[in-house]
MARMI-907929 format. One record per residue (C-alpha): x, y, z; residue in one letter; residue number from 0. Coordinates in Angstrom, 3 decimals, m for minus. Layout:
residues N
<r x="X" y="Y" z="Z" aa="A" i="NUM"/>
...
This chain:
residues 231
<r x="0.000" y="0.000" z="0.000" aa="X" i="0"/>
<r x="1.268" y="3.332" z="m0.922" aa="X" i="1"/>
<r x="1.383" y="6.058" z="1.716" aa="X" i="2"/>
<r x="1.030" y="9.393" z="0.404" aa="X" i="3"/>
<r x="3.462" y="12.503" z="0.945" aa="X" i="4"/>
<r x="1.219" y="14.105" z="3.438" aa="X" i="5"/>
<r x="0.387" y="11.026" z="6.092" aa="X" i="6"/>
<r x="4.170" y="10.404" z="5.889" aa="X" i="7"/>
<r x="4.262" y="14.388" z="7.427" aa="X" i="8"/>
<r x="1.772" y="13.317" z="9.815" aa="X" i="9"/>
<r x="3.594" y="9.944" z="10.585" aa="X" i="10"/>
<r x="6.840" y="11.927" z="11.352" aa="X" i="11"/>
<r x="5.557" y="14.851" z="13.095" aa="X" i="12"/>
<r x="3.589" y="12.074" z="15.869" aa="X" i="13"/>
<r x="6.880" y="10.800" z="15.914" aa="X" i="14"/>
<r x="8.708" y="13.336" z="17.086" aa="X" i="15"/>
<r x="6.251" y="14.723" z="20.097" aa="X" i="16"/>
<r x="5.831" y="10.918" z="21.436" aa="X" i="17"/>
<r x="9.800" y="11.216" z="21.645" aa="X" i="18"/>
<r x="9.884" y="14.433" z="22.940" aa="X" i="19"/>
<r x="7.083" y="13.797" z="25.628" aa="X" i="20"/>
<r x="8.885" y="10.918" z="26.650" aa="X" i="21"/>
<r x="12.423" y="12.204" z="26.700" aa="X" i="22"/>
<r x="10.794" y="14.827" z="29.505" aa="X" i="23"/>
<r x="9.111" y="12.259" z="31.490" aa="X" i="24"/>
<r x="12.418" y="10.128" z="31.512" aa="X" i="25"/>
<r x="14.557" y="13.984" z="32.749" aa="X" i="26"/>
<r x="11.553" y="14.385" z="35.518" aa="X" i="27"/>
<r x="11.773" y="10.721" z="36.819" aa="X" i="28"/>
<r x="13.048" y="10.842" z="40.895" aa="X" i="29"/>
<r x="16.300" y="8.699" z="40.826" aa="X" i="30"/>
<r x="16.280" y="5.417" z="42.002" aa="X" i="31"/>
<r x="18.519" y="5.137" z="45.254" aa="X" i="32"/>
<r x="18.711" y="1.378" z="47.278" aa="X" i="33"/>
<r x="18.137" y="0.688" z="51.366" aa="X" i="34"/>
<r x="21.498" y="0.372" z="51.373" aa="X" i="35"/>
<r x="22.387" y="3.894" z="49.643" aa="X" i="36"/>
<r x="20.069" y="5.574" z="52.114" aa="X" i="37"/>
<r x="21.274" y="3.867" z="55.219" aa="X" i="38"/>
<r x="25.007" y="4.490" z="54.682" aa="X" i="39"/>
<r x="24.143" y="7.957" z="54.084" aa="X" i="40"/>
<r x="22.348" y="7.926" z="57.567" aa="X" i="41"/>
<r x="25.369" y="6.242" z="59.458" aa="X" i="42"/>
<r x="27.640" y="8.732" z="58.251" aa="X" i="43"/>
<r x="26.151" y="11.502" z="60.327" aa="X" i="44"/>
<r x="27.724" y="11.570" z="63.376" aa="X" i="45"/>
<r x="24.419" y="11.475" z="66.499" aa="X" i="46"/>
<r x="25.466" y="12.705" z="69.408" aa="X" i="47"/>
<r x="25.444" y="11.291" z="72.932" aa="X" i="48"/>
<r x="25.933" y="12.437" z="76.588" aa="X" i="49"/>
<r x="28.415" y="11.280" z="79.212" aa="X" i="50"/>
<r x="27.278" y="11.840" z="82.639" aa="X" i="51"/>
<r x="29.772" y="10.979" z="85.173" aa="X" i="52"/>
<r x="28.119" y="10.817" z="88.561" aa="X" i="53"/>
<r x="29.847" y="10.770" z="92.009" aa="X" i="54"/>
<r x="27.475" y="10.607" z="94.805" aa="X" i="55"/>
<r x="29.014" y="10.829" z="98.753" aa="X" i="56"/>
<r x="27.787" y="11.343" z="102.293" aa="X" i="57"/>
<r x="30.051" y="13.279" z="104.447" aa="X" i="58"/>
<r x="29.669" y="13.616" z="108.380" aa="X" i="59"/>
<r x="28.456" y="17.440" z="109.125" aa="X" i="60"/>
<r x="31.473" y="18.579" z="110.788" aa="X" i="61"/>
<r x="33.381" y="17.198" z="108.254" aa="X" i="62"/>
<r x="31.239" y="19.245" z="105.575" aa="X" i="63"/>
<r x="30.570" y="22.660" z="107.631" aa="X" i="64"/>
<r x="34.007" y="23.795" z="106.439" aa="X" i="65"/>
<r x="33.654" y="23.828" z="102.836" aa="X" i="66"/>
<r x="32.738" y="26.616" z="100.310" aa="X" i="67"/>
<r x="30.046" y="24.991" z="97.617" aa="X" i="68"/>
<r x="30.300" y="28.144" z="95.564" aa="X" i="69"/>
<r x="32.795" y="26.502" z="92.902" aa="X" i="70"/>
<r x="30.875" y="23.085" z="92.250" aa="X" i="71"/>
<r x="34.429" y="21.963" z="90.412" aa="X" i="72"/>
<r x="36.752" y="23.082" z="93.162" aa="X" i="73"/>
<r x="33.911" y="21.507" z="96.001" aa="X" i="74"/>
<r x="34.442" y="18.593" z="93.828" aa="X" i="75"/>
<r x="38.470" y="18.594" z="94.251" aa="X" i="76"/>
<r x="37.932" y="18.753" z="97.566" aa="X" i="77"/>
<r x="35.276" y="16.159" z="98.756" aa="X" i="78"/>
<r x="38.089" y="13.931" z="96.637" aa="X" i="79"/>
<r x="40.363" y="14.756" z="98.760" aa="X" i="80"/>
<r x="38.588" y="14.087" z="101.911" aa="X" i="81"/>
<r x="37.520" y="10.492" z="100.481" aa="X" i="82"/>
<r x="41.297" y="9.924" z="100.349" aa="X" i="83"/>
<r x="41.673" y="10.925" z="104.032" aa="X" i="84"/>
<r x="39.300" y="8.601" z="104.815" aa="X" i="85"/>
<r x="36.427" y="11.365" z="106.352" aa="X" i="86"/>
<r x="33.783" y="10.276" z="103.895" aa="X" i="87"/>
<r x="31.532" y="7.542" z="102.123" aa="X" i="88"/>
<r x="31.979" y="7.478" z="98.823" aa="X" i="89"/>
<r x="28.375" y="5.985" z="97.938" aa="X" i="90"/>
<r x="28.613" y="5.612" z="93.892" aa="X" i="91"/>
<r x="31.093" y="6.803" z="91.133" aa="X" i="92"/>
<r x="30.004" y="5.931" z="87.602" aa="X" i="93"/>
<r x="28.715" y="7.048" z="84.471" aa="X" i="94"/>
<r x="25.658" y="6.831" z="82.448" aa="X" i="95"/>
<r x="25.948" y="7.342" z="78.575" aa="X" i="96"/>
<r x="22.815" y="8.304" z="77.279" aa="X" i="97"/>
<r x="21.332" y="9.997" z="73.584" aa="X" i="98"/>
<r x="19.991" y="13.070" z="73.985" aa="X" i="99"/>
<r x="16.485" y="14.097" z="74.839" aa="X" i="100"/>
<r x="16.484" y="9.789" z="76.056" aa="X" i="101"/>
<r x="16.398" y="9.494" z="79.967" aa="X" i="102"/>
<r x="18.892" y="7.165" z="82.391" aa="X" i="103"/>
<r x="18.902" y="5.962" z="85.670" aa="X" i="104"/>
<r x="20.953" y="4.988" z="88.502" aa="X" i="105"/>
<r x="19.286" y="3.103" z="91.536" aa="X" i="106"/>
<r x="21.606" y="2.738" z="94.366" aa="X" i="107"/>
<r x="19.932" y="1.332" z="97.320" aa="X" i="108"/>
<r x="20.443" y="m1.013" z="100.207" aa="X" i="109"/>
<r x="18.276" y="m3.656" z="101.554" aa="X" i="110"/>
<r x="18.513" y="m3.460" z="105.287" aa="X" i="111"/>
<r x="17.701" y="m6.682" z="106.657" aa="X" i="112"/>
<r x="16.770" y="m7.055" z="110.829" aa="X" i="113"/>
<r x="15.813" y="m9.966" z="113.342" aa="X" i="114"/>
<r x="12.971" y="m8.739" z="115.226" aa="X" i="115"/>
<r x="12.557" y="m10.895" z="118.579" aa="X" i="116"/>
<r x="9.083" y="m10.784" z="119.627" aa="X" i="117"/>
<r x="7.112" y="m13.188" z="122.064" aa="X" i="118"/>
<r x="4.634" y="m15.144" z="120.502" aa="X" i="119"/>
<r x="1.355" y="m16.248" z="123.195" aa="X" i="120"/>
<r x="0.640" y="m19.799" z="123.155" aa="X" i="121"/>
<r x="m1.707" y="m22.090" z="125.197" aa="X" i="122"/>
<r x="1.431" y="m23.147" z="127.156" aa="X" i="123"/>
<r x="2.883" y="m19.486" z="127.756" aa="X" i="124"/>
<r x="4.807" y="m16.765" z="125.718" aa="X" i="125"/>
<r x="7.158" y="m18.550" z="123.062" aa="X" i="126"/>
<r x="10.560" y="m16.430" z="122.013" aa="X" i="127"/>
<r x="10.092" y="m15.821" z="117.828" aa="X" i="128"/>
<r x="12.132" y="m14.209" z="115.256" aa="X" i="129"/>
<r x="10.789" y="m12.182" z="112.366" aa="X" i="130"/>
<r x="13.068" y="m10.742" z="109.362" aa="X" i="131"/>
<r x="11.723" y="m7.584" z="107.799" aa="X" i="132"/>
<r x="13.952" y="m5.593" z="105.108" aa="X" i="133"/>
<r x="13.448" y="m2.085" z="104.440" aa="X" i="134"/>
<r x="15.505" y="m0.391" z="101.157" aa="X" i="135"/>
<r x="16.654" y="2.946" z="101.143" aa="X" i="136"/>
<r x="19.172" y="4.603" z="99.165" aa="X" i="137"/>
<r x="19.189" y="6.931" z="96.294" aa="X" i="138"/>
<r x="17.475" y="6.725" z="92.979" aa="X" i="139"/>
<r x="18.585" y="9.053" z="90.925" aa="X" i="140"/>
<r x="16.917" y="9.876" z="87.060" aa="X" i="141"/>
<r x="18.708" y="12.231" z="84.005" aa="X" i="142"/>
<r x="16.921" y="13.622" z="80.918" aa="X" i="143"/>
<r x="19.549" y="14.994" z="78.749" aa="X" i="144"/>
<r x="18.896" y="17.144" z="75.712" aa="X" i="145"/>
<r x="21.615" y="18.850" z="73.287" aa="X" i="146"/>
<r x="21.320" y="22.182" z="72.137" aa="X" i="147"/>
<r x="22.212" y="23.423" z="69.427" aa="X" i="148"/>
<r x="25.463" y="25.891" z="70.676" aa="X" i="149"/>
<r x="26.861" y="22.416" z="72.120" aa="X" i="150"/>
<r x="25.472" y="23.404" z="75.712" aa="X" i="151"/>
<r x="22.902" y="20.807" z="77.523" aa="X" i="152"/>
<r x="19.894" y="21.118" z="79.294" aa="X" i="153"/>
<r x="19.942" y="18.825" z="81.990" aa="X" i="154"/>
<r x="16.780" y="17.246" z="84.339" aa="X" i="155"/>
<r x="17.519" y="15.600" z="87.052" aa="X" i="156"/>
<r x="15.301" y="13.759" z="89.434" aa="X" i="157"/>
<r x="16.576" y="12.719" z="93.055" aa="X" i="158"/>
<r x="14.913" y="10.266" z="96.158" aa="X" i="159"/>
<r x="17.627" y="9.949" z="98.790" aa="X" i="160"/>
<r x="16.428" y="7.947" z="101.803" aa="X" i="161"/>
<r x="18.474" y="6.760" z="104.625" aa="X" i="162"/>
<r x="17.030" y="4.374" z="107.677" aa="X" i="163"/>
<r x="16.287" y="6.833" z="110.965" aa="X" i="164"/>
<r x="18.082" y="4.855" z="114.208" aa="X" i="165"/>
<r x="15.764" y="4.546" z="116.821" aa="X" i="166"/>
<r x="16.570" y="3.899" z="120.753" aa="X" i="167"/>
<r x="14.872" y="0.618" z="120.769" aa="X" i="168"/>
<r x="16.817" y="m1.940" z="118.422" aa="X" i="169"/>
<r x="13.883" y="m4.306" z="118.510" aa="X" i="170"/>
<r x="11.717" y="m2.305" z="116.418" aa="X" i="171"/>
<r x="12.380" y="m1.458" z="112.727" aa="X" i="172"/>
<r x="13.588" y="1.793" z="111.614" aa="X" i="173"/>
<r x="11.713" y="4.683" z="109.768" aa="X" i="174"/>
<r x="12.851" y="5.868" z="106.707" aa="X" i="175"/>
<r x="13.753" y="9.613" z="106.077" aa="X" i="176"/>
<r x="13.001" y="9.879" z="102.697" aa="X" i="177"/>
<r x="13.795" y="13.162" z="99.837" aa="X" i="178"/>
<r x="12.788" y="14.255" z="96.483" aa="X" i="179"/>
<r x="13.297" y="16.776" z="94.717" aa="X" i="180"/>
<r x="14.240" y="17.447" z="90.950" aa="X" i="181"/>
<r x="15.352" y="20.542" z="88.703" aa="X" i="182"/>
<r x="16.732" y="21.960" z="85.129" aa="X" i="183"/>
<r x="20.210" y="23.409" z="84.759" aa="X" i="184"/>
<r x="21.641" y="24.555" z="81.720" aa="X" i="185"/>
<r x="25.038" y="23.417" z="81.574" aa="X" i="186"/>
<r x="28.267" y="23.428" z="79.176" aa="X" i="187"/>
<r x="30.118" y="19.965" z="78.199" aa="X" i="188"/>
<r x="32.114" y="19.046" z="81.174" aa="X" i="189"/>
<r x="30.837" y="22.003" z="83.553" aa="X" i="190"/>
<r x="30.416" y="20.206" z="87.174" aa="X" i="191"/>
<r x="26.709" y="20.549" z="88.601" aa="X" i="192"/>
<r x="26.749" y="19.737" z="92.092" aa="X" i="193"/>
<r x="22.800" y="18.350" z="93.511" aa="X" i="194"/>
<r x="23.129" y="18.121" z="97.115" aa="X" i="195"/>
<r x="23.657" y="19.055" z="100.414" aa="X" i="196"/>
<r x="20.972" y="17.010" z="101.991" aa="X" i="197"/>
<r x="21.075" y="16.668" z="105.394" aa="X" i="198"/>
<r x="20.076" y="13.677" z="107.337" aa="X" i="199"/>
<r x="19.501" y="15.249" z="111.031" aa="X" i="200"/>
<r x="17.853" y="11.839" z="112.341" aa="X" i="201"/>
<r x="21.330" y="9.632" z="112.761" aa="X" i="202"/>
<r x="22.192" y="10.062" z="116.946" aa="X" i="203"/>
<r x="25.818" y="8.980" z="116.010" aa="X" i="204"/>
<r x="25.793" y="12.263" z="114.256" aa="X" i="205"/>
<r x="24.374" y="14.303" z="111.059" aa="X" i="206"/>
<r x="25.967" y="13.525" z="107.308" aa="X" i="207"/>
<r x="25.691" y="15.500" z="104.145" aa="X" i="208"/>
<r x="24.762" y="13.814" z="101.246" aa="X" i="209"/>
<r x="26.747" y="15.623" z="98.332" aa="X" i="210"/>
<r x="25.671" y="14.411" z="94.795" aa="X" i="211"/>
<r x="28.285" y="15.500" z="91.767" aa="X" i="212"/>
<r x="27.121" y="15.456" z="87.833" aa="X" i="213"/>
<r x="29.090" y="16.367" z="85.143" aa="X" i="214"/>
<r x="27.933" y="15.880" z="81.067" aa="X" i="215"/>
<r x="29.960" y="15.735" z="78.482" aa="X" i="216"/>
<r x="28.922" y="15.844" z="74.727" aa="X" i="217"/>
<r x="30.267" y="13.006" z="72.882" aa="X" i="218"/>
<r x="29.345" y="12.284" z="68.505" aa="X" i="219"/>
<r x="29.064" y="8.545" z="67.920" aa="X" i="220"/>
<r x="28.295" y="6.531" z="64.516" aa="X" i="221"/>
<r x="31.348" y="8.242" z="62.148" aa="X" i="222"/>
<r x="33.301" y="5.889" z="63.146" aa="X" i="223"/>
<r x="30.836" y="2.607" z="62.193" aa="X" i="224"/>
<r x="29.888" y="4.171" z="59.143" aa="X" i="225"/>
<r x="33.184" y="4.098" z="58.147" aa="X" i="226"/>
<r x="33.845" y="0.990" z="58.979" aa="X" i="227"/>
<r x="30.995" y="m0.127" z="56.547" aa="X" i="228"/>
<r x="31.778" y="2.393" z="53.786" aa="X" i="229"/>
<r x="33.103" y="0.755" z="50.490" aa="X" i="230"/>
């Protein structure tokens, strides 16, 4: 069959705008980029983490009366050196490495376990009987970190200290003296916060000062496993 001059026009002109409509449509298309593409990408941006070193002690009031909390980082150097000497409890010393705006804990209580003697009444008379009852106390203490973005971090902290009350009468189980309290502090990497000065006034062998230290440095993780996985 013999196609005239003009359809072969027509033929050629349809052609060339199916071509050109396609070519665009192929220019426009999103590139194609794998799991794997997309999660390298991710890994190589370093996310940053907080290092909270804690130090939490109890020092006996005298012992504590003489010292100038005005400097938390020089009251720090200090209440070292007095755990070195000996005139303190040095209660916990750790760290808790946490992301930011995630929260942490650090539970550091003591069961105190007691043999109460009681007398039991029977049909033949009072009968001597033992009973053990525990009580924990200690200090629970609970960090929110969050990073901001001039480096600096904001820091909430939540704090129960208790400590057994000693009573006259050993047969009977002790009370618990029991504090909570909780704030926000703004602080720079490795600036020393000091929480404390809580004073137990219930101990007849004499009053202590419990002294809690916390000091957060800004640390970037991930770089380096992302580069351990880069091709």
């Amino acid at each position: 069959m013999k196609i005239r001059r003009r359809d072969q026009l027509k033929i050629g002109l349809l052609a060339s705008c199916l071509a050109i409509f396609f070519g665009m449509r192929a220019a426009n298309a999103l590139p194609t980029v794998s799991a794997a593409t997309v999660d390298l990408e991710a890994a190589k941006t370093p996310k940053q983490q907080v290092n909270c070193q804690i130090k939490i002690v109890e020092l006996p009031e005298v012992v504590a009366a003489g010292l100038d909390s005005s400097d938390p980082a020089l009251l720090l150097g200090r209440v070292n050196d007095l755990l070195k000497q000996g005139r303190g409890k040095l209660i916990a010393d750790t760290q808790l490495v946490v992301l930011s705006d995630r929260e942490a804990f650090l539970d550091a209580q003591k069961d105190y376990n007691m043999v109460l003697q009681t007398l039991a009444t029977t049909s033949t008379g009072p009968v001597p009987s033992a009973t053990l009852s525990t009580i924990r106390a200690g200090i629970v203490l609970a960090l929110k970190p969050t990073i901001q973005p001039d480096g600096s971090t904001v820091l909430e902290t939540r704090l129960e200290w208790g400590s057994p009350v000693e009573r006259e009468r050993p047969n009977l189980p002790p009370d618990v003296y029991r504090l909570r309290l909780g704030s926000t502090q703004s602080l720079k990497s490795g600036q020393v916060y000091e929480l404390g000065g809580f004073l137990n006034p219930f101990l007849s062998k004499g009053r202590t000062l419990g002294l809690v230290f916390i000091t957060p440095r800004v640390e970037s993780v991930g770089l380096r496993a992302a580069q351990a996985v880069a091709p």
